[in-house]
C-alpha positions in Angstrom: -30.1 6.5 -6.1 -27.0 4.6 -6.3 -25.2 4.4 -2.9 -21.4 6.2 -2.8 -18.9 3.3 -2.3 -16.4 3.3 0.3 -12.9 2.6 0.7 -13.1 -0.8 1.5 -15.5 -1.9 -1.1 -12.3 -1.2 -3.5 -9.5 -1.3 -1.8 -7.0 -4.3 -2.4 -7.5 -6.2 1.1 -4.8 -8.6 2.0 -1.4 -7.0 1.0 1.4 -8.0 2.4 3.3 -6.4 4.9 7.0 -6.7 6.2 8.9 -5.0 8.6 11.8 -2.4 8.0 14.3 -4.9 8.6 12.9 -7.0 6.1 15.4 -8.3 3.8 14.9 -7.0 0.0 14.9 -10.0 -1.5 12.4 -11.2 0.7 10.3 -8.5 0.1 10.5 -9.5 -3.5 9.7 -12.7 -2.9 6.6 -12.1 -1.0 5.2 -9.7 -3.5 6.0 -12.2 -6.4 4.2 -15.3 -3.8 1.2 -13.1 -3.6 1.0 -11.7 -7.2 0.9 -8.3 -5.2 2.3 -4.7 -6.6 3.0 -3.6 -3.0 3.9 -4.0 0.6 3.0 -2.6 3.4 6.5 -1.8 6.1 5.5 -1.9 9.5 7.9 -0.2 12.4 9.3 -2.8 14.1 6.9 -5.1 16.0 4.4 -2.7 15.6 1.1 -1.9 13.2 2.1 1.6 12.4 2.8 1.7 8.9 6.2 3.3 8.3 5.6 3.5 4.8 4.6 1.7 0.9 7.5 -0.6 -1.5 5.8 -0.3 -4.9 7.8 -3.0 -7.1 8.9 -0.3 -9.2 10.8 0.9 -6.1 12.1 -2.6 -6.2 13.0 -2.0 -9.9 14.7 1.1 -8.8 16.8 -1.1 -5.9 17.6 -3.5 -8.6 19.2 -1.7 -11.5 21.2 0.8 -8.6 22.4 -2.7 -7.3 20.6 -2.0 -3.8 19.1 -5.5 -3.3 21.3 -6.5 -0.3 19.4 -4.1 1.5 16.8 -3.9 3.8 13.3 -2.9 3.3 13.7 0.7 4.9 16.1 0.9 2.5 14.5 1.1 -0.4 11.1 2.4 0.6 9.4 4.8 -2.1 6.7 6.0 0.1 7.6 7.2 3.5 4.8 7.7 6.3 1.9 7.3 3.6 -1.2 8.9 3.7 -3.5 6.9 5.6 -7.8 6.3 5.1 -10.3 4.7 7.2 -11.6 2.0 5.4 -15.6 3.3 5.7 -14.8 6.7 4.8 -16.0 7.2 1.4 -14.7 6.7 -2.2 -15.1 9.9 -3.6 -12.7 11.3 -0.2 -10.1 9.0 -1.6 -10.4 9.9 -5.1 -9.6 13.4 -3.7 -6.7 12.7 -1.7 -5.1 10.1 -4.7 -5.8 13.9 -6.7 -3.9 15.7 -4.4 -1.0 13.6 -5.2 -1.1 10.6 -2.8 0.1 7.6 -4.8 -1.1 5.3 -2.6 -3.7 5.1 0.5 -2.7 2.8 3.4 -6.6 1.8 4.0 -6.8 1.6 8.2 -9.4 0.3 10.1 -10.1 -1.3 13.6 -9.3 0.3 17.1 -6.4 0.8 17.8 -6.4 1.3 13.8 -4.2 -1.2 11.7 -3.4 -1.4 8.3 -6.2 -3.7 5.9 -5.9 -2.7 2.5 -3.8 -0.6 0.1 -6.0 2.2 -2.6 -4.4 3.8 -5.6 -5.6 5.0 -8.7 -5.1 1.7 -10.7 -7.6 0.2 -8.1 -10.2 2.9 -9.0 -10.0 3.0 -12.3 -10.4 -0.7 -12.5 -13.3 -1.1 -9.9 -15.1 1.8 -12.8 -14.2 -0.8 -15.5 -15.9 -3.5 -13.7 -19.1 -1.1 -14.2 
């Protein structure tokens, strides 16, 4: 039988992640350098993630002219929901079910932020086949 996959083997590794002070527009900038759909904020200096910018929450800012802003300011997910990056993927397809829009994938002690899982990721690691 087919081994279950885990977190990791899906997850998009290598998002980018800003702080909460982090202008807007350099938020935008970084997701459009990295061709990534997300950031990662981190609280201050730290590794604890404060929370997820989607760039349809940087849509959002745009058209309601907040883009002088800083990235706490605009944040669509606050304190995500969190995974450890070996935990399996059928326990993140049943959190992202539960309504999660995103999974801040964690790993490492103490645990830091490695990767970002949402749906879209799934459904295009089952297309890959």
């Amino acid at each position: 039988p087919e081994s279950v996959p885990t977190v990791a083997e899906v997850m998009r590794a290598r998002i980018p992640a800003v702080t909460l002070r982090t202008p807007v527009m350099e938020v935008a900038r970084r997701m459009l350098d990295e061709g990534a759909r997300s950031v990662v904020v981190a609280s201050g200096g730290s590794d604890l993630v404060a929370g997820v910018i989607g760039d349809l929450d940087l849509l959002r800012a745009l058209v309601e002219g907040r883009t002088e802003g800083m990235a706490s300011d605009v944040m669509g997910t606050e304190a995500p929901a969190t995974i450890g990056a070996r935990e399996s993927l059928g326990a993140a397809v049943a959190r992202l079910r539960e309504g999660d829009r995103a999974l801040v994938v964690i790993d490492g002690d103490p645990p830091r932020p490695v990767g970002l899982l949402t749906a879209g990721d799934v459904a295009a690691w089952l297309a890959r086949g």
